[in-house]
C-alpha positions as CSV (number, residue, x, y, z in Angstrom):
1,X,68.0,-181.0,55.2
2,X,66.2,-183.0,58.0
3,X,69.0,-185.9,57.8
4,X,71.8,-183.0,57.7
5,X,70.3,-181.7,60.8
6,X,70.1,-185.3,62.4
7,X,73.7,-186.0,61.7
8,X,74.9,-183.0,63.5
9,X,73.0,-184.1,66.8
10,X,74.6,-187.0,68.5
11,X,71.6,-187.4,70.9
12,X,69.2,-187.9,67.9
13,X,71.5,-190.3,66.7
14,X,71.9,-192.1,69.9
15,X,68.3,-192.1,70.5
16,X,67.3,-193.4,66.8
17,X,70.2,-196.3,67.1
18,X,68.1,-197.6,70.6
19,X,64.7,-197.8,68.8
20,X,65.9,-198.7,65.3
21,X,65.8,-202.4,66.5
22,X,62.2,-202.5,67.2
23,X,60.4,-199.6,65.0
24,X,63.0,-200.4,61.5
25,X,61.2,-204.1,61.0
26,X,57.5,-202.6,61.9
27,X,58.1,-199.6,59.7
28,X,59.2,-202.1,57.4
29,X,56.7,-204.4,57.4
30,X,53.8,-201.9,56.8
31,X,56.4,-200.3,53.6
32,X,55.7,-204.0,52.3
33,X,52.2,-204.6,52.9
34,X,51.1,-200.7,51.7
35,X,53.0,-201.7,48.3
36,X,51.5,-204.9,48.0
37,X,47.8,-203.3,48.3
38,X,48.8,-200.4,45.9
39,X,50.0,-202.8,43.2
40,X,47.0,-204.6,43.3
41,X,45.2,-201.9,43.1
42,X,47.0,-200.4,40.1
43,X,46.6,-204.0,38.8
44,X,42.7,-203.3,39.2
45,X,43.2,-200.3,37.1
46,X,44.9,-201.7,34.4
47,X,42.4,-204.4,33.8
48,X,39.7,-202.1,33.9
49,X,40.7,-199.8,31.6
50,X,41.6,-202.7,28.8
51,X,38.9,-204.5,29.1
52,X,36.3,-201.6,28.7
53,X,34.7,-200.8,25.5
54,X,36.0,-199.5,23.3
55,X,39.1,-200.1,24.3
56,X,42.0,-197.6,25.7
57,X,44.2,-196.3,23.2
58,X,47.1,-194.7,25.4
59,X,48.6,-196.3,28.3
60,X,48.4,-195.1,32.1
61,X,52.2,-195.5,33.0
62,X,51.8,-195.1,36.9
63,X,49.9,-198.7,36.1
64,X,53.5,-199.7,34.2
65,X,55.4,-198.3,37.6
66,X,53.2,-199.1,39.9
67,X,51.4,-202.6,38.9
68,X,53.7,-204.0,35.8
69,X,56.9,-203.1,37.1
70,X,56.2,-204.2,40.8
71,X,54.9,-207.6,39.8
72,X,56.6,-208.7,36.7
73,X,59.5,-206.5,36.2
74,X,58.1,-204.9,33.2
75,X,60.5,-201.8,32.4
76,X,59.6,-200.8,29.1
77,X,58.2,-197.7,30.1
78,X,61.4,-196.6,31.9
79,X,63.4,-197.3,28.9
80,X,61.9,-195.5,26.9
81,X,62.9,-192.1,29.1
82,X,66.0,-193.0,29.8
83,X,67.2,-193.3,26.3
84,X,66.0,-190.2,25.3
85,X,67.1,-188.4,28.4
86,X,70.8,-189.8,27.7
87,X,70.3,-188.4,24.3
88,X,69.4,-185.1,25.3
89,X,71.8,-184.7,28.0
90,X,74.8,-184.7,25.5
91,X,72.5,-182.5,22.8
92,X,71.6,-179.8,24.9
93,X,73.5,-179.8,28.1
94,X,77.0,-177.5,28.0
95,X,80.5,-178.5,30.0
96,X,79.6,-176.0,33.0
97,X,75.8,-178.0,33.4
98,X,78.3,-181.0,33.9
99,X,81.1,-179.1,36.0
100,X,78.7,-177.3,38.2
101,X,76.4,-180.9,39.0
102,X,73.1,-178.0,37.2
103,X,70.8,-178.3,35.1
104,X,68.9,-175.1,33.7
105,X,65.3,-175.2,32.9
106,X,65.6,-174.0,30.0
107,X,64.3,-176.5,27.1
108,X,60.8,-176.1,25.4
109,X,58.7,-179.6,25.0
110,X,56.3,-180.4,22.5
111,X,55.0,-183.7,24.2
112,X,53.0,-185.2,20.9
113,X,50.4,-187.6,20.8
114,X,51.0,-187.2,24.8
115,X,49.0,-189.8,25.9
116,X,48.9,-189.5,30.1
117,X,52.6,-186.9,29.4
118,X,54.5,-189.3,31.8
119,X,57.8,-189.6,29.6
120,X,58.0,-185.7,29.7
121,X,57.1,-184.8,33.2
122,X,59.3,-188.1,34.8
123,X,62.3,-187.7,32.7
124,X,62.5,-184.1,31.7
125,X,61.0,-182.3,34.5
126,X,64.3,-180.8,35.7
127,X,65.4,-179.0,32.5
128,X,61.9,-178.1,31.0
129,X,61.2,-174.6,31.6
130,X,57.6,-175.5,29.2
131,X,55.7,-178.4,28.2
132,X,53.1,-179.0,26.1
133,X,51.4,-181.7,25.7
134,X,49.1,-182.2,22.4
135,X,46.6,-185.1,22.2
136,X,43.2,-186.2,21.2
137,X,42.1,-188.1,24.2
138,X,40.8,-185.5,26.7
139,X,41.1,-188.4,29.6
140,X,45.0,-188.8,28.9
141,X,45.8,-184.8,29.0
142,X,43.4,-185.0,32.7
143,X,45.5,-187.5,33.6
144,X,48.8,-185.9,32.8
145,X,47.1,-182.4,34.5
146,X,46.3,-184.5,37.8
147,X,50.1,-185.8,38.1
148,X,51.4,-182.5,37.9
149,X,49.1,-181.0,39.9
150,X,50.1,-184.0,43.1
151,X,54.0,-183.4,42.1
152,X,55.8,-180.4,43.5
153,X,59.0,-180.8,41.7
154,X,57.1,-180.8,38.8
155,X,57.3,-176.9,38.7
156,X,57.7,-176.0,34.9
157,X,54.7,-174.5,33.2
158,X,52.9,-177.3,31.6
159,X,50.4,-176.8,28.6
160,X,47.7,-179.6,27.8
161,X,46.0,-179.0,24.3
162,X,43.3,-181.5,23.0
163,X,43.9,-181.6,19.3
164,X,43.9,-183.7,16.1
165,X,47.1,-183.6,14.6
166,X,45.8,-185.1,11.1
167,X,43.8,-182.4,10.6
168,X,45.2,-179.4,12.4
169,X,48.8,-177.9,12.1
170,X,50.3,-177.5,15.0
171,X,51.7,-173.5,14.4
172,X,48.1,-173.4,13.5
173,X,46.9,-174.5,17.4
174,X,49.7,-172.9,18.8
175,X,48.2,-169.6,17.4
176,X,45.2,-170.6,18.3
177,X,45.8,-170.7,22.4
178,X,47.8,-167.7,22.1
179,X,51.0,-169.7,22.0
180,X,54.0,-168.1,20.5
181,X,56.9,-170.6,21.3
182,X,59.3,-172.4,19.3
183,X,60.2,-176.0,20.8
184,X,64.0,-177.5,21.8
185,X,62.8,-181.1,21.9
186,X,59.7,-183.0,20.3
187,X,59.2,-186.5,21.8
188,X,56.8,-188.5,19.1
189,X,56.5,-191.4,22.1
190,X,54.5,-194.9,20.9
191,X,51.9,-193.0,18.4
192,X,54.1,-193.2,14.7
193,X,52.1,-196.5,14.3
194,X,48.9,-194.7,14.9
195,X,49.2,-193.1,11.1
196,X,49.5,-193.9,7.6
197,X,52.1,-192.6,5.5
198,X,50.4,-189.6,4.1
199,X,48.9,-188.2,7.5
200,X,52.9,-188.5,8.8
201,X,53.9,-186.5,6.0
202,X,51.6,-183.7,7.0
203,X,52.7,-183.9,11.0
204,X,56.1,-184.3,10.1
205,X,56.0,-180.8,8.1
206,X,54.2,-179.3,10.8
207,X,56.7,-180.5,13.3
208,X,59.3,-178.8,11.6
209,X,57.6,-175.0,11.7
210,X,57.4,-175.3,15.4
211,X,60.9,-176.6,15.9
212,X,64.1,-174.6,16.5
213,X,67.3,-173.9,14.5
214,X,69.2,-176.7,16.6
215,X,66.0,-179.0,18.0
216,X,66.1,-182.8,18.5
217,X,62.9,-185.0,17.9
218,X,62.6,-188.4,19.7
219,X,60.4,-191.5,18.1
220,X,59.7,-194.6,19.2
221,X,57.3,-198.0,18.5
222,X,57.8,-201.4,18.8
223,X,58.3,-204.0,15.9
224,X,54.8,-206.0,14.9
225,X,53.5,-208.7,13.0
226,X,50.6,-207.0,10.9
227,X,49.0,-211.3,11.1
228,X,49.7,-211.6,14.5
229,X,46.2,-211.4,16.7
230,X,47.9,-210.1,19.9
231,X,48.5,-206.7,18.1
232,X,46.4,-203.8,18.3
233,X,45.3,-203.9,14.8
234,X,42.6,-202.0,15.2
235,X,44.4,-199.1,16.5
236,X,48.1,-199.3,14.6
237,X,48.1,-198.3,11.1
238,X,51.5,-199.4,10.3
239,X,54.0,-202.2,11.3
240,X,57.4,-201.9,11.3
241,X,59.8,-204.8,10.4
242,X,63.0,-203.2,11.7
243,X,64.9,-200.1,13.1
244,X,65.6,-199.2,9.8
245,X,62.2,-198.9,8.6
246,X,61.4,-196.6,11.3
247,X,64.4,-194.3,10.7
248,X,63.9,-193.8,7.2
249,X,60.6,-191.8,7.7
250,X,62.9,-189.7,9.8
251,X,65.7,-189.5,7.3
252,X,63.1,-187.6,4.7
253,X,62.9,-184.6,7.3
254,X,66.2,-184.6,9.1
255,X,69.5,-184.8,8.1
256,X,71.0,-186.5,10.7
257,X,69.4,-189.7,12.4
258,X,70.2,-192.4,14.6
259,X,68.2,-195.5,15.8
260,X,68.2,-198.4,18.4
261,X,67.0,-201.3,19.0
262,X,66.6,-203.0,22.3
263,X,64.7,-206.9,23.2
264,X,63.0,-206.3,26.8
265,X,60.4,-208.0,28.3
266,X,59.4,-209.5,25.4
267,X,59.0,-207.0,22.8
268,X,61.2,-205.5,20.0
269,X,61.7,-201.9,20.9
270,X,62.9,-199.4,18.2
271,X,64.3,-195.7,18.6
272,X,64.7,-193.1,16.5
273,X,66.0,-189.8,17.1
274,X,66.2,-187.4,14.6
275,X,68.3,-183.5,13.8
276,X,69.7,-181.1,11.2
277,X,72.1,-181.1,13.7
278,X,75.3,-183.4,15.3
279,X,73.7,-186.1,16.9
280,X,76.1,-187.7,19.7
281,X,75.8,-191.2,20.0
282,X,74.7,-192.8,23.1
């Protein structure tokens, strides 16, 4: 609105082109030096929180934008929104969303094993009309509730529930906070390797009593070496070899399937998403 306004005034314009010269490259400058500080800082962060016992188990992804991404070109975590959202746009979205430029808020989110929710509220903010976010980690859903909360275009109701999926079913929690919603989109975001066969079994059945008629879920993890030190053994209860492996647990609940693979900053990423509906391809 501002730069509409600006363009319609020539003597704005005229007055902007004589001190663009000498504010631009100061303006500049301190643009430079302000990111600098706040990637070290997030770099500070990070460090922090994984070298703390015990250790993190869900990632802060404003350290992945601000710190990782900054410094080492580390996109991971961006990838793993924008496949989804590509997805999602050709499940959901109808010709006159794409003829009219509009998207309506209008899908319900079940954000599992949330972690900090940044997937959800970065790449679906503009066509949720509800989130909510289920973890077990009370720090991750404060984090999540503090990014909405500094984020004005975040403005879709967002629901944080603090909850162990392995031992509560989710239509049961829903009940339980007075919830009475059935969800568009389930995003299962770097957590499938948290569980053993078994507890997926029970989540996966649960999922599908709180999922719609036409409802899309979204997994992803990354391919491990169960011998291989650098892994979070401690953590991951299973290791995956291949795409395959990881879209054949979805295969046993949905009839329709689809997975990726992609190799990005060194690590084997693997997708899954998962319908009784047409999936589109991406």
């Amino acid at each position: 609105m501002i730069i509409k306004l600006i363009k319609k005034i020539p003597f704005i314009r005229n007055v902007i082109g004589l001190i663009y010269p000498i504010f631009f490259p100061v303006i500049s400058f301190l643009a430079i030096i302000s990111t600098k500080i706040n990637t070290f800082l997030y770099f500070i962060l990070m460090k922090m929180d994984w070298s703390k016992l015990p250790q993190t188990e869900w990632m802060d992804h404003d350290q992945d934008q601000f710190y990782q991404y900054n410094s080492n070109g580390s996109f991971y975590h961006l990838e793993r929104g924008i496949i989804p959202r590509v997805i999602v746009s050709n499940f959901f979205f109808d010709k006159n969303q794409y003829l009219n430029l509009k998207v309506r808020k209008n899908l319900n989110i079940l954000d599992l094993c949330s972690g900090d929710s940044y997937i959800s509220q970065k790449f679906f903010f503009d066509c949720a009309k509800k989130i909510v976010s289920v973890d077990l980690d009370p720090s991750a859903l404060l984090r999540g509730k503090k990014r909405k909360s500094l984020n004005k275009y975040m403005d879709f109701e967002h629901i944080f529930l603090e909850a162990d999926i392995e031992k509560e079913s989710l239509e049961s929690l829903l009940i339980k906070n007075n919830l009475d919603i059935k969800f568009d989109l389930v995003l299962f975001n770097a957590a499938i390797e948290h569980f053993k066969k078994d507890e997926l079994d029970m989540i996966f059945k649960s999922l599908k009593e709180v999922m719609k008629e036409k409802s899309l879920i979204f997994g992803y993890t990354i391919v491990e070496d169960e011998n291989n030190p650098t892994y979070l053994e401690d953590h991951h209860e299973m290791f995956f070899k291949n795409k395959e492996e990881l879209e054949d647990i979805f295969k046993t609940y949905f009839s329709n399937t689809k997975s990726y693979q992609t190799l990005v900053n060194g690590r084997w990423n693997i997708y899954c998403s998962a319908s009784n509906n047409k999936i589109p391809y991406l």
